[in-house]
C-alpha positions as CSV (number, residue, x, y, z in Angstrom):
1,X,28.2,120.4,134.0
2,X,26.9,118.2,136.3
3,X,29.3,115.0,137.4
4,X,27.8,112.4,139.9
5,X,29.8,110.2,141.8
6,X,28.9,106.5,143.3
7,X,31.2,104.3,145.9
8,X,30.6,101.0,147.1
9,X,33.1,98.4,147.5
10,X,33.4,95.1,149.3
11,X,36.4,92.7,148.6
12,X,35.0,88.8,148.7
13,X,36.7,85.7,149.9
14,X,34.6,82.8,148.8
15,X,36.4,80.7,151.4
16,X,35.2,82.5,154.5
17,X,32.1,81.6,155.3
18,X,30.8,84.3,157.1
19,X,28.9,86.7,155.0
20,X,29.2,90.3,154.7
21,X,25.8,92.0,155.9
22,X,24.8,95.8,156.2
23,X,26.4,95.7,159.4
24,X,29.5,95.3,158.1
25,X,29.1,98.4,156.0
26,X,27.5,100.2,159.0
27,X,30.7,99.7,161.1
28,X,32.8,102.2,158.5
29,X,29.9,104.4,157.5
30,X,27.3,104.7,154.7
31,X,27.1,108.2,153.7
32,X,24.9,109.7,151.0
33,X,24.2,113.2,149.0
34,X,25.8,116.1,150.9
35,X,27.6,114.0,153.4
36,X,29.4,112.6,150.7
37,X,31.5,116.0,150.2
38,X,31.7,116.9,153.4
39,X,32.9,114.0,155.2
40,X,35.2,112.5,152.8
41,X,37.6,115.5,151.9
42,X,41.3,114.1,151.8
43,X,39.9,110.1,152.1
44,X,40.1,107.7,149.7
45,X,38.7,107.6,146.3
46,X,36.1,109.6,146.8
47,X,38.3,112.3,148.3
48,X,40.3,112.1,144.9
49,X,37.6,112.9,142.9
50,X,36.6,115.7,144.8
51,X,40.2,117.2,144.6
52,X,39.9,117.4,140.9
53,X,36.8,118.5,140.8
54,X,36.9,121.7,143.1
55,X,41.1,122.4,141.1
56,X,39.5,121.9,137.6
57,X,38.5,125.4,137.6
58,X,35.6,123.9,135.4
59,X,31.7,125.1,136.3
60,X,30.7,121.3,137.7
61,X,28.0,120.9,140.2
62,X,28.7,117.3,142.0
63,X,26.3,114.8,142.3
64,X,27.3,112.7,145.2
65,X,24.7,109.8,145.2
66,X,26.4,107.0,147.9
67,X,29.3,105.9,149.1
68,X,29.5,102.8,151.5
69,X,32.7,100.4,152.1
70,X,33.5,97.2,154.4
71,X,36.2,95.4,154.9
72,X,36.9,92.2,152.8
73,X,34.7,89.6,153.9
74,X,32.4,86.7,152.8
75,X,29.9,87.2,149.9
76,X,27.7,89.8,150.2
77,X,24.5,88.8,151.6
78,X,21.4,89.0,149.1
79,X,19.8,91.9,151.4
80,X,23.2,93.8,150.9
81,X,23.0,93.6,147.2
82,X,19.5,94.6,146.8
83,X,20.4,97.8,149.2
84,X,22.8,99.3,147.1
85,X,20.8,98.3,144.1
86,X,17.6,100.5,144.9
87,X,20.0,103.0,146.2
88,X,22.1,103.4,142.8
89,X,18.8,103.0,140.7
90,X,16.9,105.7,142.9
91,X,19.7,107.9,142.9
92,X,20.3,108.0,139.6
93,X,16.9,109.1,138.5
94,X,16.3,110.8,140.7
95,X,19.3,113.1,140.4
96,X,18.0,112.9,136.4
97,X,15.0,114.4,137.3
98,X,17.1,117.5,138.4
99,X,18.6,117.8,135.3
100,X,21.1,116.0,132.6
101,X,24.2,114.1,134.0
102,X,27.4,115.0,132.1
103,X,29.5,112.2,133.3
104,X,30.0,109.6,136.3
105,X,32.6,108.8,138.3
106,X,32.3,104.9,139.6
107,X,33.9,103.7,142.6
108,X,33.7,100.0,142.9
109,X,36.1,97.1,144.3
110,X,36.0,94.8,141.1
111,X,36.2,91.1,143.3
112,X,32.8,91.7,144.7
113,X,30.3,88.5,145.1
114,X,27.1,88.0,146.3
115,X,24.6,85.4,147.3
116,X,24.0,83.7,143.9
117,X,25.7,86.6,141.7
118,X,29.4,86.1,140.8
119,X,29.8,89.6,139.4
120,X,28.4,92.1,141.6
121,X,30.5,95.1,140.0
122,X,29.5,93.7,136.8
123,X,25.8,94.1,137.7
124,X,25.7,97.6,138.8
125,X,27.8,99.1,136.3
126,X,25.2,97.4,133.6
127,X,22.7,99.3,136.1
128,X,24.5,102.6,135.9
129,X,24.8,102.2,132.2
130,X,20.9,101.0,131.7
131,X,20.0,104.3,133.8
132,X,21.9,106.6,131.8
133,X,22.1,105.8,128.7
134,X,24.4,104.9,125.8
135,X,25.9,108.4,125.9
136,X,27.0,109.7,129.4
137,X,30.8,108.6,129.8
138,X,31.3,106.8,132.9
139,X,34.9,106.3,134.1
140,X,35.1,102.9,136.4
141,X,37.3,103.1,139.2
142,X,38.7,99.6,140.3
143,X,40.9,97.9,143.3
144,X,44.0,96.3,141.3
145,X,42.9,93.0,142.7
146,X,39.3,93.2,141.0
147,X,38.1,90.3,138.7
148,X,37.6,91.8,135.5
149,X,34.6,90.6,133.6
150,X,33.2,91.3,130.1
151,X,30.3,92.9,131.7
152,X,32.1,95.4,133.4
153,X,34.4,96.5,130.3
154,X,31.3,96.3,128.3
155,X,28.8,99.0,130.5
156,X,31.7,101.7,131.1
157,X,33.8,104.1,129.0
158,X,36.9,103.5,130.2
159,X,38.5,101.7,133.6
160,X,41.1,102.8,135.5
161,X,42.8,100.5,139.0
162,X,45.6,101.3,141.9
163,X,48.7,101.5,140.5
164,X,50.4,100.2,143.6
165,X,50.0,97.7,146.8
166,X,49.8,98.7,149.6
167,X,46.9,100.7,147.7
168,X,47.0,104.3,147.0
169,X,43.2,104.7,147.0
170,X,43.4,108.8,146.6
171,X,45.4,108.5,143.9
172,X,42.9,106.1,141.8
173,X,40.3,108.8,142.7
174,X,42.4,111.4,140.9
175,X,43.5,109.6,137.7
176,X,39.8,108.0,137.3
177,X,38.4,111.7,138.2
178,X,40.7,113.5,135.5
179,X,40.4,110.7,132.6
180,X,36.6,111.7,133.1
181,X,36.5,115.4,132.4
182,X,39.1,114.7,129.8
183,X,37.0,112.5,127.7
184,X,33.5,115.4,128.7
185,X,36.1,118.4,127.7
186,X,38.4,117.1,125.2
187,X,35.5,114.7,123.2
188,X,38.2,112.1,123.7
189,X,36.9,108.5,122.3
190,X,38.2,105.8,124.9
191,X,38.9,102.8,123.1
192,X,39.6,99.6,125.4
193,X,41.4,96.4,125.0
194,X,41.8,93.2,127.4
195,X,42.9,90.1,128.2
196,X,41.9,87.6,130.6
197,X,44.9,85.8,131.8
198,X,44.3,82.4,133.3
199,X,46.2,82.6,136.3
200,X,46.0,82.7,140.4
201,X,48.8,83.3,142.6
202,X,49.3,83.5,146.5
203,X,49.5,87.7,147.9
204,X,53.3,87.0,149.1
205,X,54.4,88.6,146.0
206,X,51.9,91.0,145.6
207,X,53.8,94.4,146.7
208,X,54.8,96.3,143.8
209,X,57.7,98.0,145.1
210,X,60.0,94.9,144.8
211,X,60.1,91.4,142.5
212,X,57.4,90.4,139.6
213,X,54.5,92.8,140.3
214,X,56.8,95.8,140.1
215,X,58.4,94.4,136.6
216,X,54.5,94.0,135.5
217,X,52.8,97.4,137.2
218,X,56.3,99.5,135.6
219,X,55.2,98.5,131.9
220,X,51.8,99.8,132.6
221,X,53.4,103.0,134.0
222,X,55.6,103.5,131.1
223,X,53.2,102.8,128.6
224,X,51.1,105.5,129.7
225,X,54.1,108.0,128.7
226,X,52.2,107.7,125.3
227,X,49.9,110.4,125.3
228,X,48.0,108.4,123.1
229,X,47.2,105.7,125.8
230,X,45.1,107.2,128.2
231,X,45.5,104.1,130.9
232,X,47.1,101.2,131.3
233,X,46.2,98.8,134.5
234,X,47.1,95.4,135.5
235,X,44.7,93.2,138.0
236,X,46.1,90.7,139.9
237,X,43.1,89.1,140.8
238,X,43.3,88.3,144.7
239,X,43.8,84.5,145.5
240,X,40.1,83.8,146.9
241,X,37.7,84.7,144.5
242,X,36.3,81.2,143.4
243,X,34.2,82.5,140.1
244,X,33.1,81.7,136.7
245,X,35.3,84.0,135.2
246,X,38.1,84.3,137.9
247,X,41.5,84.9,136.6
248,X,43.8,87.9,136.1
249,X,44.0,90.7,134.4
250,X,45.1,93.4,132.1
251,X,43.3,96.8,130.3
252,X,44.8,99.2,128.3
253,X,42.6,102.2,127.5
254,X,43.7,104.3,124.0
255,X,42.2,107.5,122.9
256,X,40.3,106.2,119.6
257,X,43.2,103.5,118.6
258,X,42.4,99.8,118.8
259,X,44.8,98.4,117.1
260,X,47.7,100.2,119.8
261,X,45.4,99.5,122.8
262,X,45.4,95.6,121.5
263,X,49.2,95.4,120.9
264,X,49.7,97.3,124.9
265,X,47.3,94.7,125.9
266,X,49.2,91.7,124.6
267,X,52.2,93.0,125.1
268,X,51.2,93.1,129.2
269,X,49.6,89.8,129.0
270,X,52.8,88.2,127.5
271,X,54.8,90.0,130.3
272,X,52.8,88.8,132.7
273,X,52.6,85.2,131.7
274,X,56.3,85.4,131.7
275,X,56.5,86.0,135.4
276,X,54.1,83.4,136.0
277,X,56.7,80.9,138.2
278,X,57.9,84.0,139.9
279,X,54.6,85.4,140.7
280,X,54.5,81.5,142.8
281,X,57.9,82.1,145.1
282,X,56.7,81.6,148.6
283,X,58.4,83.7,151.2
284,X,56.4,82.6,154.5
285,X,58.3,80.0,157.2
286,X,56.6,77.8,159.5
287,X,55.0,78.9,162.4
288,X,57.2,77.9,165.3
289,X,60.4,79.3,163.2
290,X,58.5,82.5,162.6
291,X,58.1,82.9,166.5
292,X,61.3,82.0,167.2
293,X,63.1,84.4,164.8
294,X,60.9,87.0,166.2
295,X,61.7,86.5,169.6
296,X,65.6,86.1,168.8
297,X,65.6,90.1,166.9
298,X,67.7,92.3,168.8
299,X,65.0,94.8,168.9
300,X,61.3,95.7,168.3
301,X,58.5,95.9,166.5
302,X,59.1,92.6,164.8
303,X,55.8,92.0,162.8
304,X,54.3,88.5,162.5
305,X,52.4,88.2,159.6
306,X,49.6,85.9,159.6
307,X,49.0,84.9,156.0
308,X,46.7,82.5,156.3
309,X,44.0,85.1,158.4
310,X,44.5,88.2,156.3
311,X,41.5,90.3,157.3
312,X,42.4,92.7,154.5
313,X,41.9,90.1,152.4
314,X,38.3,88.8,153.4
315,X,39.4,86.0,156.2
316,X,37.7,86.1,159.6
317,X,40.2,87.0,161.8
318,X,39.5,83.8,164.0
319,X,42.8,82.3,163.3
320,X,44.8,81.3,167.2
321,X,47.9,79.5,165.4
322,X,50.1,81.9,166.1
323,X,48.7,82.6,169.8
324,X,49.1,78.6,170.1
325,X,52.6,78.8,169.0
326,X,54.1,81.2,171.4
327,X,52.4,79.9,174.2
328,X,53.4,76.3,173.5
329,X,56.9,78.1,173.2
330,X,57.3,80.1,175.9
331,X,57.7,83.1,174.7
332,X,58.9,85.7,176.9
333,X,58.9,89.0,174.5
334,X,55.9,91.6,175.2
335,X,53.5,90.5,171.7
336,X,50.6,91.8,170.5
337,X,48.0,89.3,168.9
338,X,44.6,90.4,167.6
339,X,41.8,87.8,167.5
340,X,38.2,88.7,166.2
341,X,35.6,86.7,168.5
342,X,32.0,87.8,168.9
343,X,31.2,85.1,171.6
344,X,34.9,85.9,173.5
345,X,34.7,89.9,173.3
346,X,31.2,89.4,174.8
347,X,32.0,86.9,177.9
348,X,35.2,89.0,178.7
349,X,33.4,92.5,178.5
350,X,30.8,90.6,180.9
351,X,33.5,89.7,183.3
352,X,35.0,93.2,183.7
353,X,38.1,94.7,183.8
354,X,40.8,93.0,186.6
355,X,38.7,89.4,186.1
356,X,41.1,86.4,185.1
357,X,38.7,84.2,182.7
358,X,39.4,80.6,181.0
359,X,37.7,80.3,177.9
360,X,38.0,78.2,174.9
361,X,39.5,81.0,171.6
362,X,39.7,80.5,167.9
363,X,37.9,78.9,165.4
364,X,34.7,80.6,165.6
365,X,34.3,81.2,161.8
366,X,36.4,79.0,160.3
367,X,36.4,76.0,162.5
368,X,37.7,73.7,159.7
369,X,41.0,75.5,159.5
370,X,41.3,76.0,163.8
371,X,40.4,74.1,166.7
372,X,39.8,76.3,169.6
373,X,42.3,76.5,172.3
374,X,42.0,76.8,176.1
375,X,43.4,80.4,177.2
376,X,43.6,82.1,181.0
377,X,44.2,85.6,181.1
378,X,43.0,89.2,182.8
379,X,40.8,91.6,181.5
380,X,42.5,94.9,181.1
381,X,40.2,97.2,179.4
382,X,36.9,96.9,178.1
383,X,35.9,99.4,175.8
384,X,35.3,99.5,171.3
385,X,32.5,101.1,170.0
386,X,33.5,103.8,167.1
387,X,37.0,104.7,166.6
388,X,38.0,107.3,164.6
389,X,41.3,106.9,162.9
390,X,44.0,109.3,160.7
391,X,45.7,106.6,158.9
392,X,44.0,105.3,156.3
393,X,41.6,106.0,153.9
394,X,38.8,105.6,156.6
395,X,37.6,107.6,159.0
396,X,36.6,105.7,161.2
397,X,35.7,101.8,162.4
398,X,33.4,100.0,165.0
399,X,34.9,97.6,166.8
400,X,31.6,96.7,168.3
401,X,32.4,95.1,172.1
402,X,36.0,95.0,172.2
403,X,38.5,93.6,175.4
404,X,42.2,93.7,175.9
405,X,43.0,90.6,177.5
406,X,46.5,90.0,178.8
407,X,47.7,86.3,178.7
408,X,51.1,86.6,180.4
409,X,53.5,88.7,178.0
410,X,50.9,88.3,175.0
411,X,48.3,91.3,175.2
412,X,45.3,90.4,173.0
413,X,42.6,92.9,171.2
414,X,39.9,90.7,171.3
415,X,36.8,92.6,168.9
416,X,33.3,91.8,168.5
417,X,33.2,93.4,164.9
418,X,36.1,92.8,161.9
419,X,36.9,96.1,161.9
420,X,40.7,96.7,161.1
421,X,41.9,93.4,162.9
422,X,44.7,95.4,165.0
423,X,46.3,96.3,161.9
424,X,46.6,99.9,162.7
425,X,48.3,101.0,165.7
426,X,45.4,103.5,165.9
427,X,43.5,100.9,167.6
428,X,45.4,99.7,169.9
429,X,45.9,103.6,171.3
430,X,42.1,103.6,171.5
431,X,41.9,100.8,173.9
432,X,44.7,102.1,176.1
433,X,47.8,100.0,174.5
434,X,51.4,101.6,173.2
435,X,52.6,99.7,170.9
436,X,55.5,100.8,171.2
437,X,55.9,99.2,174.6
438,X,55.7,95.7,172.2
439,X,58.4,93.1,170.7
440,X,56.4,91.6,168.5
441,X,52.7,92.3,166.7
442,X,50.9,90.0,164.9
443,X,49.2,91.9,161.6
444,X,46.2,89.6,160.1
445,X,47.5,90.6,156.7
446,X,50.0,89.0,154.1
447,X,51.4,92.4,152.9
448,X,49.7,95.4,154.1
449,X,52.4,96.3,157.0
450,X,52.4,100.4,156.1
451,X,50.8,101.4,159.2
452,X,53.0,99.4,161.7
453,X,56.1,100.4,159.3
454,X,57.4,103.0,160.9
455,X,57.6,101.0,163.8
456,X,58.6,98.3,162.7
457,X,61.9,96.7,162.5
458,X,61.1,93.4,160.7
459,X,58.7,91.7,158.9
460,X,58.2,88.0,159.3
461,X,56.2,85.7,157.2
462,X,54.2,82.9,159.1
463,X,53.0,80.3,156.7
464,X,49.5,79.8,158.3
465,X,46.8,77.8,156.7
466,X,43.4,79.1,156.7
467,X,40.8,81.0,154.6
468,X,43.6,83.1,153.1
469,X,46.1,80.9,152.7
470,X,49.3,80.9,150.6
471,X,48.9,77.5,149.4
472,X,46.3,77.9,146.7
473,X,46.6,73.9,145.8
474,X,44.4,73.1,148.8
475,X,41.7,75.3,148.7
476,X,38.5,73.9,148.1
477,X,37.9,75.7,144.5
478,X,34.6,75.2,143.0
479,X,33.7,77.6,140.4
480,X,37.1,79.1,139.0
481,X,37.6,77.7,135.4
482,X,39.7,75.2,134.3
483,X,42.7,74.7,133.6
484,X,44.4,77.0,136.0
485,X,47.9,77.6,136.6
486,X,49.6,76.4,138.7
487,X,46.4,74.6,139.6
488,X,47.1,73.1,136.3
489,X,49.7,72.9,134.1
490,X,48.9,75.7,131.3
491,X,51.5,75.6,128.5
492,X,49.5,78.4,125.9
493,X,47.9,81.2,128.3
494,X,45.7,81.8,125.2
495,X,44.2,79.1,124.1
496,X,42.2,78.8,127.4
497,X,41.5,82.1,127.7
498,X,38.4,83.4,127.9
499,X,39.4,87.2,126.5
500,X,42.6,86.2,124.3
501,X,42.2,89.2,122.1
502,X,42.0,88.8,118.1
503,X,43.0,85.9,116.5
504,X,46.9,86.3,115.5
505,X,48.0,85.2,112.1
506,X,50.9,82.3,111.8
């Protein structure tokens, strides 16, 4: 048996305008063939797959074709696309003309755009499909914040997604992995249902350990005790996706029975539609409070989440609101506040380690959300380059030129490339900085705070505006369709959904 596997994903914010080049993918790693399995053991999807594969005790020769990831970012640029397109079509035929493919295993992202192509997972799983034929079962792994489309559901056998946030990426490798050699082994007939749910909502209430998502993302969990439904996953499209067919989601995947897979799939919809005002409860305070309360905790780390620059979530990392804010206020705790500045990591690496510098920071990608600010400071280390890292399903990141700057108690990590955004103590260690020697860090993320947690002795919302914002009224939305809630006021989910399932009788 011969199973191939394919991973590329890129998470797009249609309100950064930067876009995401090879570069970007470059700075994690592209690996392809061999490298595949050797590198990747223990990481990610990818290492999930191969965990089932070598425990299966079944005769299967993998066929690792490529696997490439970057950080969320702005569309994809056309070069990008057209890379991994020649490399999935190549790949694929030519691992054909070794012999017959049993089965593939497809790692995407789901809320990936390009130059001029809304749905790029859409595209290459109609690739994958129109290379292999109507008969090879191929099991599509998504992000839970992907933006299902019909295109998608319509080229694969069955999809599976994370079943929590923060994301368990290993764990989607496994359940995709074993759902494949299940329906190869078993001659299981996946049977799929949907429903497009007309609905956006901020990422404050996106963990599903506590409030609405966990209500929503325990259904699917319990439906699956059914041995007759194979998976059930909910998609919480994230908040800056401005497409055609934007919206969330919901499958449910049943072994040969529509009629159950449709009623799970309504019955998901329905729940989620119910939860639609609390899925909208904002939890962020303003900037100057969020300081304050972070500087009046008895005790450290007290994280300062910038929602409005969530690099996980495809904003620049160019947001100074927060660095504004303490020094207009004095602050006198020890606070650690990433920015992500090509031009600024480049004059301060220039200057040297011990220099004192005024330059202007902030604003460099998303100028109409930040002004730039005048800052004086001293180099402290100069350094970036690769980094490898333990703690997440990465291996490693390149900063590219990367400074730690200190501007009296605030010490900044001022990087050339996205990379991480100082999310991950890991980098900060790299350059020479304990966090633990810190009051406060900033995290350029709305909800993914596991790496600092066990540090950490709070979490504090900042309400920040910018290209990852909370408040989805103002963002400039083009494409999305219409009506929206709570863009708009939507009274019937389905009767303005796009994928309402059958017609129910009266």
């Amino acid at each position: 048996m011969r199973i191939a596997v394919i991973h590329v994903a890129q998470e797009t914010n249609d309100f950064n305008p930067v876009l995401t080049t090879m570069a970007d993918y470059e700075a994690f790693g592209i690996y392809e063939g061999r490298d595949i399995v050797t590198k990747l053991r223990g990481l990610g999807q990818v290492g999930g797959f191969l965990e089932v594969i070598e425990q299966s005790g079944l005769d299967i020769e993998i066929v690792p074709i490529i696997r490439a990831w970057a950080v969320a970012g702005g569309r994809i640029d056309r070069a990008s696309f057209d890379y991994f397109d020649h490399k999935i079509r190549d790949g694929l035929k030519a691992a054909l003309a070794e012999g017959p493919i049993d089965g593939l295993a497809l790692q995407l992202h789901g809320a990936c755009a390009a130059e001029g192509i809304d749905d790029v997972e859409g595209e290459q799983a109609a690739l994958c499909r129109a290379i292999l034929g109507p008969n090879v079962p191929i099991v599509l792994g998504l992000d839970h914040h992907a933006n299902v489309t019909q295109k998608m559901v319509d080229s694969v056998d069955a999809i599976v997604g994370h079943r929590t946030q923060p994301h368990d990426t290993f764990d989607t490798g496994v359940i995709g992995t074993e759902l494949l050699l299940k329906i190869i082994t078993e001659k299981l007939k996946p049977t799929t249902a949907w429903r497009k749910i007309p609905l956006v909502s901020h990422q404050e209430q996106f963990l599903t350990s506590k409030g609405p998502m966990k209500a929503w993302f325990d259904r699917a969990r319990a439906m699956e005790a059914d041995p007759r439904v194979l998976q059930a996953s909910n998609y919480p499209m994230q908040p800056w996706l401005d497409v055609a067919e934007g919206g969330w989601a919901t499958i449910v995947v049943t072994d040969n029975d529509q009629a159950l897979a449709e009623q799970l799939a309504d019955e998901l919809a329905d729940l989620c539609w119910s939860l639609r005002d609390a899925f909208q409860v904002r939890e962020a305070v303003s900037i100057d409070d969020a300081v304050r309360l972070a500087e009046a905790e008895p005790r450290g780390i007290v994280v300062l989440s910038d929602t409005g620059d969530t690099v996980f979530g495809g904003s620049a990392g160019d947001s100074n609101l927060i660095l504004e804010a303490m020094i207009r206020l004095k602050i006198r705790s020890k606070a650690l506040v990433p920015l992500i500045s090509p031009g600024a990591a480049k004059t301060l690496s220039e200057a040297g380690e011990g220099a004192e510098v005024t330059l202007l920071l902030g604003g460099d990608a998303a100028p109409e959300f930040f002004s730039p600010i005048e800052v004086t400071g001293t180099v402290r280390t100069v350094g970036g380059g690769m980094i490898h890292i333990t703690d997440s399903h990465q291996n490693e990141v390149d900063l590219g030129q990367a400074v730690i700057f200190d501007v009296g108690p605030i010490t900044m990590m001022i990087t050339e490339l996205r990379g991480l955004a100082g999310n991950l103590p890991q980098l900060y260690e790299a350059m020479g900085v304990n966090p633990r020697d810190y009051k406060i860090a900033v995290l350029k993320t709305a909800s993914n705070f596991q790496y600092f947690a066990p540090l950490t002795s709070r979490v504090i919302r900042a309400d920040t505006r910018g290209t990852g914002q909370s408040d989805v009224f103002t963002l400039p939305w083009k494409r999305v369709p219409r009506p929206m809630y709570p863009l708009e006021p939507v009274p019937d989910w389905r009767a303005v959904s796009s994928q309402p399932g059958p017609r129910r009788r009266a």
